[in-house]
C-alpha positions in Angstrom: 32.8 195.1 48.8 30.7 193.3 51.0 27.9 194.4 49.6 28.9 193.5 46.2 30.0 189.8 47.5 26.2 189.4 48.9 25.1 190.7 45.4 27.1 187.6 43.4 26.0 185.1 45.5 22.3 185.8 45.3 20.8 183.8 43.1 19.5 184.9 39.4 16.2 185.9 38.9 14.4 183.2 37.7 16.3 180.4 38.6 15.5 177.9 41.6 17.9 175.4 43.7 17.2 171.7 42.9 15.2 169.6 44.9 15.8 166.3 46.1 13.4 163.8 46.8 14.3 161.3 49.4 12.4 158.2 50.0 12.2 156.9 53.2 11.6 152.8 53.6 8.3 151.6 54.7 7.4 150.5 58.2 7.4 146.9 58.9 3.9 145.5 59.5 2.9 145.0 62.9 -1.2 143.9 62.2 -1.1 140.4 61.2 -4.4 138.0 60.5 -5.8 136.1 62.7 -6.4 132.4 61.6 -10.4 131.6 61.3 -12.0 129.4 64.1 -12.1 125.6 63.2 -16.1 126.2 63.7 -16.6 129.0 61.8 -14.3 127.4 58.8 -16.6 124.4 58.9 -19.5 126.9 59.2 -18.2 128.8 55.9 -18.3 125.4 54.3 -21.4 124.4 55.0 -23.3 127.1 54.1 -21.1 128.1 51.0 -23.1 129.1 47.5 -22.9 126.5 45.2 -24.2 127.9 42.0 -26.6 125.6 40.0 -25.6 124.3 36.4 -25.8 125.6 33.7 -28.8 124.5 31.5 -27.2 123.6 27.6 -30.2 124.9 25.1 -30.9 122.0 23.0 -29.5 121.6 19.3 -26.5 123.8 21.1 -24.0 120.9 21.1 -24.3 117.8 18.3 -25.7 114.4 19.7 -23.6 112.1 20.4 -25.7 109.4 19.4 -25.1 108.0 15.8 -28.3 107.6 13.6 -28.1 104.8 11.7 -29.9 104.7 8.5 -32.2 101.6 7.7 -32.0 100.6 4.3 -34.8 101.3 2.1 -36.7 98.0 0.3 -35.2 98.8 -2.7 -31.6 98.2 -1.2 -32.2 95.5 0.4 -33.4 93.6 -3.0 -30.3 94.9 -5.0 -28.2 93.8 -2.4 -30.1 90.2 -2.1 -29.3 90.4 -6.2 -26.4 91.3 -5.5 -25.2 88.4 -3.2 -26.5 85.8 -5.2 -24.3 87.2 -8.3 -21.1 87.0 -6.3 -22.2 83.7 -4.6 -23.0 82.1 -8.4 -19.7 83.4 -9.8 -16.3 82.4 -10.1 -15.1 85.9 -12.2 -16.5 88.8 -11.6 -14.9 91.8 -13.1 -15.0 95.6 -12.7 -15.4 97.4 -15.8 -15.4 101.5 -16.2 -17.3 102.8 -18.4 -16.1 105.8 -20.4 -19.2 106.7 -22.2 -20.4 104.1 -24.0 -23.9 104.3 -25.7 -26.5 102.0 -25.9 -25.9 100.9 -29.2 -22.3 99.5 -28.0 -23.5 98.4 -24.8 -25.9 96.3 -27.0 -23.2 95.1 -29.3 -21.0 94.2 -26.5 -23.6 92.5 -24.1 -24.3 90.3 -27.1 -20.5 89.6 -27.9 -19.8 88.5 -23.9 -22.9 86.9 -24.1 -21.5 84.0 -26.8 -19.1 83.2 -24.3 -21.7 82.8 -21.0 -20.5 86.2 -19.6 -23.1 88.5 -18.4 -22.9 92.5 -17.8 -24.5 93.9 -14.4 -25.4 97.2 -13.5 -25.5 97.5 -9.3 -25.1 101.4 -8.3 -22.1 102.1 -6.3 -23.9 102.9 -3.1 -25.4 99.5 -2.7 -22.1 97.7 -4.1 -20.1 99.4 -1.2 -22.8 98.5 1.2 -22.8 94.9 0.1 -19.2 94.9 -0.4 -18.5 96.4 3.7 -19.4 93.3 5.4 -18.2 90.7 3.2 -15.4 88.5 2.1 -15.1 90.9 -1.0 -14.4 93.9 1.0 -11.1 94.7 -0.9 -13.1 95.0 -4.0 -14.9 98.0 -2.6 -12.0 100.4 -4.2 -12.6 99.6 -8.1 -16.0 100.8 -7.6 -15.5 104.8 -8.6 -17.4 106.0 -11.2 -19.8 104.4 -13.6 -18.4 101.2 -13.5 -20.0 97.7 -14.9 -19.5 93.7 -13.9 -19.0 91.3 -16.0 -19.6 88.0 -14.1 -19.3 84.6 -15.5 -20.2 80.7 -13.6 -16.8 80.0 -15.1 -13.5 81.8 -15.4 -12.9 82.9 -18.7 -10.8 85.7 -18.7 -9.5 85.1 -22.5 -12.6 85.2 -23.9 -13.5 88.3 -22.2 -10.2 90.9 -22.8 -10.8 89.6 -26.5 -13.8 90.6 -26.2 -13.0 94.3 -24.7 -9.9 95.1 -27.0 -12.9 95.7 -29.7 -14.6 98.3 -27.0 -11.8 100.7 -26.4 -14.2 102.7 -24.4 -14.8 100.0 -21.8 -11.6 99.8 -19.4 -10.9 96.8 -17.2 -9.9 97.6 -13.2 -9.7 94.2 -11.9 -11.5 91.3 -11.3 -11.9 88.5 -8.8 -11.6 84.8 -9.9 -11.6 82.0 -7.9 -12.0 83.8 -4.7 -8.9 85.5 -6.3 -8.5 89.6 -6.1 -6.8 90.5 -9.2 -5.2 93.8 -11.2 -5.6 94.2 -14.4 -2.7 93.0 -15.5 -3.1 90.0 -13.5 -6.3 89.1 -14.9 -4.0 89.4 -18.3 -1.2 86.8 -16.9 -4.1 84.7 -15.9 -5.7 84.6 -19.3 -2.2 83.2 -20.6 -2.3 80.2 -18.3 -3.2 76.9 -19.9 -6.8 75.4 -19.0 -7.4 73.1 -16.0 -8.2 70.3 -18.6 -4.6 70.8 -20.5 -2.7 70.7 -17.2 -4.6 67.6 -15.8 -3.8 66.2 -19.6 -0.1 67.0 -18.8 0.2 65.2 -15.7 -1.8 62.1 -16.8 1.0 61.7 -19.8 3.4 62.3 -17.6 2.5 59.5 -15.4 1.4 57.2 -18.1 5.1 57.5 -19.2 6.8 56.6 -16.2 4.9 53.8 -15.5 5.0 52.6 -18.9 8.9 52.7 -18.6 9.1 50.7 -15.5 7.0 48.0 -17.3 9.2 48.0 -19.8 12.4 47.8 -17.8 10.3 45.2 -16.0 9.6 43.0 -19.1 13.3 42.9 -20.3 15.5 40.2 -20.1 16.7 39.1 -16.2 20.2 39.3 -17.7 20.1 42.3 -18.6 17.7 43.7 -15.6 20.3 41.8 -13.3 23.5 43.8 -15.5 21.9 47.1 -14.6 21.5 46.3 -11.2 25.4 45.0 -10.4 25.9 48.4 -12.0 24.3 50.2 -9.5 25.8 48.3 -6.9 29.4 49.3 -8.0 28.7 52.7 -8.1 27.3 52.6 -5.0 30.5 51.0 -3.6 32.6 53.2 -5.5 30.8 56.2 -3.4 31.3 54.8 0.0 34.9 54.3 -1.0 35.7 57.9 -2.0 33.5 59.1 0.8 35.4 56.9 3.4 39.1 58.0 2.6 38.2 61.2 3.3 37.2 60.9 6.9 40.1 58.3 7.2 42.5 60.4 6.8 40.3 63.2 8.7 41.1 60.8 11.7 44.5 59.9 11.7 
């Protein structure tokens, strides 16, 4: 029986006990570093490799320098043109040009030019140029595109949309008159404005009149000059009076 007992409790053929790993913690470090002399730091320091720079290839990195480009002779005339147009003109307006042939640029040069308006053709480049370091800088905008002036020594902004509703290809942008930056439509509110001569016409009658009538209130009979004036004086009294109750009774 004993026998048998030693037989069960051997193990099976083929089949081994587990195994357990233990890990045991690590020893504690007993070696520390010793600190570096002061000398030999300073020593280190001194004679530490300092690499050189690096050398940039040229062309590797854009300059940082900005060319500027001179202006060639033929600029420099157009813009000279150029200034004298705007400096001789009190309208100058900004016309784009949708196609237009020559024969209706003809026709329409000659229709503006019954009315002292006169058509300019400045490229775009030179206009924005011109137009950078001026007083006119605002303009520079209108100035996309094939584009046309029509400048004129005297505003006259009637005679020139008349003159355009019979070009339908010609489109107005704006225009500046009188040192004036206008749209459009302003230029078209500004054509509807009497002239400087009607308005001065105006306020001469106007001050014709009044003297006029105080002459003639002047030249009336004292009786009835002195009637108006007692007149005024009563109404004036009759003011005070109203005025004063209120602030009478105000204070009591």
């Amino acid at each position: 029986m004993a026998a048998t007992l030693c037989v069960k409790l051997l193990p099976k053929q083929g089949w081994l006990p587990l195994t357990q790993s233990v890990r045991h913690g690590s020893k504690a470090v007993t070696r520390h570093r010793r600190p570096m002399h002061i000398l030999k730091q300073k020593l280190m320091a001194v004679t530490k490799y300092i690499p050189p720079t690096r050398v940039i290839p040229p062309g590797a990195y854009p300059s940082k320098t900005k060319h500027v480009q001179e202006d060639n002779p033929l600029m420099l005339v157009l813009k000279r043109n150029l200034n004298n147009v705007f400096q001789d003109s009190k309208m100058i307006a900004v016309v784009q040009n949708s196609a237009s042939n020559a024969e209706d640029m003809m026709i329409l040069k000659h229709r503006l030019n019954k009315h002292g308006i006169t058509v300019k053709f400045f490229p775009n480049q030179v206009v924005r140029s011109f137009l950078k370091d001026s007083v006119y800088s605002n303009m520079a905008p209108l100035f996309i595109g094939p584009t046309v002036m029509f400048v004129s020594k005297e505003p006259k902004a009637k005679e020139m949309l008349s003159t355009l509703r019979a070009s339908p290809q010609m489109t107005l942008l704006g225009a500046c008159i009188d040192n004036t930056l206008l749209t459009a439509q302003g230029v078209v509110s500004y054509s509807k404005l009497p002239s400087v001569a009607v308005v001065q016409g105006e306020l001469v009658s106007g001050l014709t009149m009044l003297t006029s009538h105080t002459a003639s209130m002047l030249q009336r009979h004292p009786a009835h000059l002195s009637a108006l004036l007692q007149q005024y004086v009563k109404q004036q009294s009759s003011e005070d009076s109203t005025q004063g109750a209120p602030k009478a009774a105000e204070a009591t």
